[in-house]
N, C-alpha and C positions, 0 to 999 in steps of 0.2 A: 732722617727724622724717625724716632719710636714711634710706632701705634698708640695711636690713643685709643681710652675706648670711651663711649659715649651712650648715653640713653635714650631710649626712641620714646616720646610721651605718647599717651593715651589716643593723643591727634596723627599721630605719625609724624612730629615733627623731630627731629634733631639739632642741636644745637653744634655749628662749627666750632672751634675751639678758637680762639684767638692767634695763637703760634701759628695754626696753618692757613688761617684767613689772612693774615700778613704776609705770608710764604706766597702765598696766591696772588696778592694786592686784591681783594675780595673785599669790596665796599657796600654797605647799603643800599640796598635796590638791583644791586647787579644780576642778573640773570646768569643761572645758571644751568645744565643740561645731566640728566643724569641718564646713565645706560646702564643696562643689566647686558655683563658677555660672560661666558662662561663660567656662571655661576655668582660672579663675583659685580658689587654694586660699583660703579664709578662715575665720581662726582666732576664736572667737566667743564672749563671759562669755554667764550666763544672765541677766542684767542687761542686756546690748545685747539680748536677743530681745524683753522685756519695758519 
């Protein structure tokens, strides 16, 4: 998959794209985990920890 690029609003919100909220199976309400490593933001299911 290409990069997308995205906009952070005023709130710090971001909006996920649909291509990769599908890629994901990323549903409404699902919880998600974000980590900062090495510079770099990464968006994370609880399914990838486990």
């Amino acid at each position: 998959m290409d990069d997308l690029k995205v906009k952070l609003s005023k709130e710090g919100r971001i909006l996920i794209p649909l291509e990769i909220r599908k890629a994901l199976q990323l549903h409404e309400g699902d919880e998600l985990i974000l980590r900062l490593e090495d510079g770099e933001l990464k968006l994370l299911t609880e399914k990838m920890l486990f």
